[in-house]
C-alpha positions, 0 to 999 in steps of 0.5 A, spaced: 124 267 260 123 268 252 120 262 248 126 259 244 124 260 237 120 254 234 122 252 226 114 252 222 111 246 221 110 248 213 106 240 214 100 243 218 099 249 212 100 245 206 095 239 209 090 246 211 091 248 203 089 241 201 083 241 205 080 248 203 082 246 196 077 239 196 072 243 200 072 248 195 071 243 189 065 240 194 062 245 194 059 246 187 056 240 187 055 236 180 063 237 177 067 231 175 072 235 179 068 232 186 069 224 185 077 226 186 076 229 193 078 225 199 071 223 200 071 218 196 076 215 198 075 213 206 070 215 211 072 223 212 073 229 208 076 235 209 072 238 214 073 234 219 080 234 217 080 242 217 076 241 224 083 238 226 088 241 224 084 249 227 085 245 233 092 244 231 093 252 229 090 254 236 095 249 240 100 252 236 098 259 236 096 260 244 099 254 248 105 257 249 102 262 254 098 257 257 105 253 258 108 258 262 102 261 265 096 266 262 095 273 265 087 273 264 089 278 258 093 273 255 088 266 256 082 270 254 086 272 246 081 266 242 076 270 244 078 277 239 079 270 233 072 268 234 070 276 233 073 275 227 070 269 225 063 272 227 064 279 222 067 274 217 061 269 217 055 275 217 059 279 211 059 272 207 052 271 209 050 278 206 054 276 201 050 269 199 043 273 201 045 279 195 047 273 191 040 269 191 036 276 192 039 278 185 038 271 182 032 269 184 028 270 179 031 263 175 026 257 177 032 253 178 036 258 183 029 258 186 030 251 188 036 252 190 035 257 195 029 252 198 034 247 199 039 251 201 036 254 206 036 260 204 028 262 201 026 263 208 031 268 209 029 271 202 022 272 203 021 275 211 029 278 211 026 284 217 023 277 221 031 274 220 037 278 220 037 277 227 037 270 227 043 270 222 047 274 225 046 271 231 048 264 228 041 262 229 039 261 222 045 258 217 045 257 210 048 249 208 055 249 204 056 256 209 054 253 217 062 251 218 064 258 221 059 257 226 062 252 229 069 256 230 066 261 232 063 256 238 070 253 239 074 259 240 070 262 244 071 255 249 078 255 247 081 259 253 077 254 257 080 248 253 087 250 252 087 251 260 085 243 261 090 242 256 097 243 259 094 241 266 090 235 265 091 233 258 088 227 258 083 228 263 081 233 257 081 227 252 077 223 255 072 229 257 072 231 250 070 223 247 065 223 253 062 229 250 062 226 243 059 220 245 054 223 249 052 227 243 051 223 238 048 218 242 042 222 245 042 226 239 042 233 242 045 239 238 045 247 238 039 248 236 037 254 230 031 259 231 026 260 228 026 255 224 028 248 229 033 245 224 040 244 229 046 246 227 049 241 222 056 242 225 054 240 231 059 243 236 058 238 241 061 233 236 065 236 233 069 239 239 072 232 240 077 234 233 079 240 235 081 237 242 085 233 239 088 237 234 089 242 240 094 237 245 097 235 238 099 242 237 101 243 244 105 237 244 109 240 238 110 246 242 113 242 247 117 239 241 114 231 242 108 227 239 101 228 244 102 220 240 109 215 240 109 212 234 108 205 234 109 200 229 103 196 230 099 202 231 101 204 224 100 198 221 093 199 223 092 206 222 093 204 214 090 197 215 084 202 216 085 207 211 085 201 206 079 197 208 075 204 208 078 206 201 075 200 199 069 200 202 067 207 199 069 204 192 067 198 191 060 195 192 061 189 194 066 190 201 060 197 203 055 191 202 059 186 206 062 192 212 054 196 211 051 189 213 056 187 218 055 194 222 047 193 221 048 186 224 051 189 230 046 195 232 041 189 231 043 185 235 050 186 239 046 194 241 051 197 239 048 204 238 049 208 231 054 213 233 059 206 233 055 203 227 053 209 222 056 215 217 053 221 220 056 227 218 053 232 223 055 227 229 062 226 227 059 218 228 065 214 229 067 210 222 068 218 220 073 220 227 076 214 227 079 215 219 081 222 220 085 221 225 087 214 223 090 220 217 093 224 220 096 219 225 098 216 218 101 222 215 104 223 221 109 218 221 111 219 214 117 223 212 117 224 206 111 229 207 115 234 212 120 234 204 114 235 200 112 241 204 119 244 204 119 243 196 117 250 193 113 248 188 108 247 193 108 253 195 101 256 193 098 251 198 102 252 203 099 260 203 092 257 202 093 255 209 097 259 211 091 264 211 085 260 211 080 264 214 080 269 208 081 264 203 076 260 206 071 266 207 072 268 199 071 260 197 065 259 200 061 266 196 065 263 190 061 256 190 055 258 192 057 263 185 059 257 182 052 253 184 048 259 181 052 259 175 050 252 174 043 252 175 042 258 170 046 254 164 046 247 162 051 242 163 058 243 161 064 241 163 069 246 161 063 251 164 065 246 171 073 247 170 073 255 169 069 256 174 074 251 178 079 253 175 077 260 175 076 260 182 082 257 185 087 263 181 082 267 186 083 263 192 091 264 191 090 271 189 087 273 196 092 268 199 098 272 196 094 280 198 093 277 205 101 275 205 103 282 202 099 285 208 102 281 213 109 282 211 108 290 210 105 291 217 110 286 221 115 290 217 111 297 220 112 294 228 119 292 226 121 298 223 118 302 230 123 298 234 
């Protein structure tokens, strides 16, 4: 029996366009357009929020076969998409590796590719093609992809948990989260022992959760009931983390009273501290406290069927291109920076500049999936 026909969810696509918006504008350090992001106003940015959201798409994307039983073909698709994500990834580290060797002459861009990881591949390119193609070595600002190549290749493993024992999977995913950071064990990076900054062994529980919450949207019910005691404190939480990161007093206070619990009740870090790279709690708690939040609201579902938010819709609709192209045109926008002095029209061309970019490729790739669906449909 065919699946019956699914209404899309235009709320997934225009939270993925926000997200690569603001990850995009994060990437070129120094603007004023950057205190504006999510990131200043709670615990989280937009990487963990895409992070869930891929989770999502992928329940969306590949659940149903696992529904109704996958032949092995079927179950083993999210492998041709980590392909995809690997190529994609290798040709934008060409990209940044071209941009830098060009440059590098600038004392400032010089330092950059120092921080960015990027000199050693520069100065030794035979010794670290390999490693880069490989996902050995990563470069900062473009090491989440990475991450998805990881992910999607468990994908199939993943999904198989999901529709049998979904919440076995849930609480083995947090296991693993916590294991991780706990321990602090990573994927490790060679030659130079650094880890991977997307630790995937964290970062797994996000796309784990964004997984069961597509599949439950392909099952047309809610992976989570909403509750209004559970709302309450999912904005209750939201709150207090807006105001921890703007106002000094209450991040003094909250700093302090996480640090009282490590010292003296043994809480371990990943429950106390804000790292990044481990997802640690404070930051996994907020996205998912969002997404919970967001959930429930109705006025976004009519906010993400208004038109005139139509070019953030097709921002996520094609995220990986869009994604891809941003990160080559921050790190564009990073040595454009470093060879100028400080300007604030310079920052908004290059922002600006580079989200008419982003939009374009979005609507390229828009047009050449209609015109090859309209192909398969015209041999029919």
């Amino acid at each position: 029996m065919a699946d019956a026909p699914r209404v899309r969810d235009y709320r997934i696509d225009l939270l993925r366009g926000v997200a690569l918006v603001m990850i995009y504008i994060n990437h070129i350090p120094g603007t004023i357009y950057e205190h504006f992001t999510s990131r200043n106003f709670g615990f989280s940015d937009g990487a963990e929020g895409f992070v869930l959201m891929s989770g999502m798409a992928t329940g969306l994307a590949y659940g149903a076969v696992f529904l109704r039983g996958a032949t092995w073909r079927e179950a083993l698709r999210p492998w041709k998409r980590a392909f995809t994500l690997w190529w994609v990834h290798v040709l934008v580290v060409a990209c940044i590796v071209a941009l830098f060797a060009l440059t590098q002459h600038d004392p400032a861009v010089a330092s950059m590719a120092i921080k960015r990881n990027i000199a050693p591949a520069l100065e030794n390119m035979d010794g670290f093609a390999l490693p880069l193609s490989t996902l050995g070595h990563q470069f900062a600002y473009a090491d989440i992809l990475p991450l998805y190549v990881v992910l999607m290749l468990v994908a199939p493993a993943l999904l198989a948990l999901a529709v049998r024992w979904p919440r076995g999977l849930m609480v083995g995913s947090l296991a693993v989260w916590f294991a991780a950071g706990f321990a602090r064990f990573t994927m490790p990076t060679w030659p130079l022992d650094n880890g991977w900054f997307f630790n995937p062994f964290s970062w797994q529980v996000l796309f784990v959760a964004g997984m069961l919450t597509g599949i439950g949207i392909r099952q047309n019910r809610r992976w989570l009931p909403i509750r209004k005691g559970a709302l309450v404190l999912a904005w209750g939480f939201l709150i207090l983390a807006a105001l921890w990161v703007q106002i000094g007093w209450v991040a003094n206070w909250g700093g302090h009273t996480l640090w009282l619990l490590h010292e003296y009740a043994y809480f371990p870090a990943v429950f106390t501290s804000f790292e990044k790279s481990y997802v640690f709690l404070p930051r996994l708690l907020h996205i998912l406290a969002l997404a919970y939040a967001l959930s429930a609201l109705p006025v976004l579902k009519t906010i993400a069927n208004s038109p005139k938010v139509s070019g953030l819709i097709l921002l996520g609709q094609h995220s990986l291109p869009v994604f891809a192209t941003s990160t080559v045109l921050a790190y564009i926008a990073q040595v454009t920076k470093a060879m100028n002095p400080p300007s604030f029209l310079l920052d908004t061309a290059l922002i600006g500049g580079g989200l008419v970019i982003l939009y374009g490729v979005a609507r390229l790739r828009d047009g050449q999936k209609r015109q090859q669906q309209t192909r398969i449909a015209d041999t029919l």
